[in-house]
N, C-alpha and C positions, 0 to 999 in steps of 0.2 A: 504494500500500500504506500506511495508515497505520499507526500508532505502533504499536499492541496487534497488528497482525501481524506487524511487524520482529520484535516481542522473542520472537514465539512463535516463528518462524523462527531469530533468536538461538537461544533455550534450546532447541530441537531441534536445531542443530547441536554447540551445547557437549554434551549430553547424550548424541549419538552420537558423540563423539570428535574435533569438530570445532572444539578449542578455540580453537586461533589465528583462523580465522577468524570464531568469535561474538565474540572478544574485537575482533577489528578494525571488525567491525562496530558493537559497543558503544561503541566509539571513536568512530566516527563521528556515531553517536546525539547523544552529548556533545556537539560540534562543534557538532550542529545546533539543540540544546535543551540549552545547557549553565546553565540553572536546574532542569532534574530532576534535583533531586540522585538521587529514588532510581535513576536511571539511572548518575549514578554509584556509587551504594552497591551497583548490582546486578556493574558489572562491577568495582569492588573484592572482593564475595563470588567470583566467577568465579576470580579472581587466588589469593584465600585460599583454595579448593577446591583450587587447582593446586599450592599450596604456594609459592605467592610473594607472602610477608610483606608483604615492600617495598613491591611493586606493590600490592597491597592496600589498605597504609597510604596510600598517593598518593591514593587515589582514595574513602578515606575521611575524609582529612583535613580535610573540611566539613560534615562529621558528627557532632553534639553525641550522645554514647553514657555510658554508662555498663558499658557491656559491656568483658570486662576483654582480651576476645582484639582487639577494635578499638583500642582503646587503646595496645598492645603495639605493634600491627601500623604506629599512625601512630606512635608511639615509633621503631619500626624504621626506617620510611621519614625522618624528619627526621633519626634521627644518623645514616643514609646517604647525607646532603646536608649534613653537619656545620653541620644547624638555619640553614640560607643557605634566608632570605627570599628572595631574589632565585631562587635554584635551584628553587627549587619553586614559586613564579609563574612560572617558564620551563616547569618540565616538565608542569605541570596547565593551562595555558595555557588559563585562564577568558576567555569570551570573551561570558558575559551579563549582567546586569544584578542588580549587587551589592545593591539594593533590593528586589527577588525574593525570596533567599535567608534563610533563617534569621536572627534577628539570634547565633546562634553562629556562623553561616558567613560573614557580613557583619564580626564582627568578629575571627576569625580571619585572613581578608583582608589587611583591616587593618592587623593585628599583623604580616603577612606583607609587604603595603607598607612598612611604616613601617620594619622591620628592612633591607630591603632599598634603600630610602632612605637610610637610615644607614650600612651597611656600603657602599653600592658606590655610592652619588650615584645612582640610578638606580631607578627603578618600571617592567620591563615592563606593556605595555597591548596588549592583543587585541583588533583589530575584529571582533566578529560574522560566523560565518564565511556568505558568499554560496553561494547552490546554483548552483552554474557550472551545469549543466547547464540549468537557464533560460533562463541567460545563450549558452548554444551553441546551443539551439534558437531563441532569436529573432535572432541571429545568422546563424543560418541561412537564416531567414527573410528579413530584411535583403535576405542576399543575391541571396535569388530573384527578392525584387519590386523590386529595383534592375536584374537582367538584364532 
């Protein structure tokens, strides 16, 4: 299934009532292509439809806007993590390639390291998440032409 069918599948399941699990699946997207941002901006909108700010703001926070409900919404989310760099590189858990991204999103990052560096001696880092299921099927594999 590629990209452009997940998200239809996504927004047909959020649209029929099926929010938690479009939303986990949006998750997962991220995970796998976490330089689209607008895949994060789509399931920050998802979060602000449902009426959860915070979450919203998380997931827009790489988002150069000028929209004033965006704004608000990562306003909400960082003094929900009392503006800790370090908290919010744990809970957004970027995990591609910061040369990619916007240079607002590159140096938001940044500012998001460098604060986190300073308050806690420490920069979480994410390795690019692997598709295990590759990995179980030639594993499987393995096993067979090893019998």
């Amino acid at each position: 299934m590629d990209l452009k069918e997940k998200l239809d599948k996504i927004d047909f399941e959020f649209e029929n009532g099926l929010r938690f699990k479009a939303t986990n699946r949006l998750r997962n997207l991220i995970q796998e292509n976490p330089n689209e941002i607008e895949l994060w901006n789509k399931l920050a909108e998802f979060y602000y439809e449902s009426g959860f700010l915070d979450a919203a703001g998380k997931y827009w926070i790489l988002t150069e806007t000028t929209e004033e409900r965006i704004i608000k919404c990562v306003e909400i989310y960082e003094k929900s993590v009392n503006y800790s760099g370090n908290q919010i590189l744990q809970e957004i858990v970027f995990r591609g390639d910061k040369t990619k991204l916007s240079k607002f999103a590159q140096q938001k990052l940044t500012d998001l390291e460098l604060d986190s560096e300073k308050k806690t001696k420490y920069v979480p880092k994410y390795n690019p998440k692997q598709n295990i299921q590759k990995n179980i099927t030639l594993n499987k594999y393995k096993l067979l032409k090893t019998n």
